[in-house]
C-alpha positions as CSV (number, residue, x, y, z in Angstrom):
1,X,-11.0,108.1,78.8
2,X,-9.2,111.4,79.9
3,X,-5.9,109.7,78.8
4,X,-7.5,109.1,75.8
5,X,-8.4,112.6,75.2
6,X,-4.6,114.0,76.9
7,X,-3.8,112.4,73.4
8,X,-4.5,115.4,71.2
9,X,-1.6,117.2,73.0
10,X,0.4,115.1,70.1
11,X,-1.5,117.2,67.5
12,X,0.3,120.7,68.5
13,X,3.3,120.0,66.4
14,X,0.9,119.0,63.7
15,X,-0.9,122.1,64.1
16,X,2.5,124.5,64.1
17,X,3.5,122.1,60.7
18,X,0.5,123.1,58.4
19,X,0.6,126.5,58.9
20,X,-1.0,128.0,56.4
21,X,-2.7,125.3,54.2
22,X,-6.4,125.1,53.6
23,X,-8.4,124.9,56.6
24,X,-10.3,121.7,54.5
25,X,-6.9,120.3,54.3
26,X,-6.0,121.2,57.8
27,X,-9.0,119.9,59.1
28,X,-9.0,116.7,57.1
29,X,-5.5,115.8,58.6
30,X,-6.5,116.3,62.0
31,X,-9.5,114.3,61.2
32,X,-7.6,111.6,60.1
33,X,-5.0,112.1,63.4
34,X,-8.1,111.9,65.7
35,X,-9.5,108.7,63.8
36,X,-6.3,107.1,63.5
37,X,-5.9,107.4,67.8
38,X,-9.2,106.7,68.2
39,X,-8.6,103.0,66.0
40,X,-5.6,101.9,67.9
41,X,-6.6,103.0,71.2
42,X,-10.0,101.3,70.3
43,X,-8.4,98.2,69.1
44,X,-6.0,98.1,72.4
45,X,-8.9,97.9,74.4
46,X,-10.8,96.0,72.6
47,X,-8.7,93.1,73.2
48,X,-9.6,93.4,77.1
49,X,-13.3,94.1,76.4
50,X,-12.1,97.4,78.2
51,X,-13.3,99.4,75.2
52,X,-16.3,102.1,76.3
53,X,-17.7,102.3,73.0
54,X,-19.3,100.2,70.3
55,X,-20.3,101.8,67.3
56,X,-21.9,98.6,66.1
57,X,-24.9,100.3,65.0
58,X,-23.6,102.7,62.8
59,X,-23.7,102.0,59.5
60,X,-20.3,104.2,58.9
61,X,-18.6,101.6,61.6
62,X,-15.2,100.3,61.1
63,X,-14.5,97.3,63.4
64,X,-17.3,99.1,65.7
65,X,-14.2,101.1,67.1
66,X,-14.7,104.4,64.6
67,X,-17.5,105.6,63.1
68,X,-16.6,107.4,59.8
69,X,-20.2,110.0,60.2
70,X,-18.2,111.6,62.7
71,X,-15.8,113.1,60.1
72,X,-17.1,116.5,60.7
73,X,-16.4,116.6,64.5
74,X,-13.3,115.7,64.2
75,X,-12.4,118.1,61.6
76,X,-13.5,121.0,63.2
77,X,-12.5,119.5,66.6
78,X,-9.0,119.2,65.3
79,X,-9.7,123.5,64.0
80,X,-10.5,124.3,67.6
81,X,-8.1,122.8,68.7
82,X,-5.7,124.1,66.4
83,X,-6.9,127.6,67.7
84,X,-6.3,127.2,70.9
85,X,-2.4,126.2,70.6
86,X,-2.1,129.2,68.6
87,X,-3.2,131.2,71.3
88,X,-1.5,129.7,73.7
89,X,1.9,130.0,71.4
90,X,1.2,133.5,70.8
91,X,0.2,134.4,75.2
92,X,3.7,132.6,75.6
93,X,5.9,134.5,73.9
């Protein structure tokens, strides 16, 4: 999973691209970032029932690899995380 997770490193140039857009907009990219990693590494592991979830019993389930409820976490997931590369940048330089 921590692999997985080492993913969101790929949103930083994401987050230094928006700049200063809409948080709603923003947050609905990274949203849509997080879900779209989520999917493929979901699918990948599906295929050598290696996957650690199963959202089967969510109504909001796609292929039982995403659950679309989750919207919310991810979009302000994808905000915090956004905050703390900008930190980061700005202890850097």
């Amino acid at each position: 999973m921590f692999p997985i997770y080492g993913m969101a490193a790929f949103l930083a140039p994401v987050c230094r691209l928006m700049g200063k857009k809409h948080f709603l907009v923003r947050g609905t990219v990274y949203a849509a970032l997080i879900f779209l990693g989520e999917y493929i590494t979901g699918t990948l592991l599906s295929r050598r029932d290696l996957c650690p979830w199963d959202y089967g019993h969510s109504r909001w389930n796609i292929k039982k690899i995403i659950r679309l409820d989750y919207l919310p976490c991810w979009l302000f997931t994808g905000l915090l995380f956004e905050r703390l590369i900008r930190e980061t940048d700005e202890a850097c330089r």
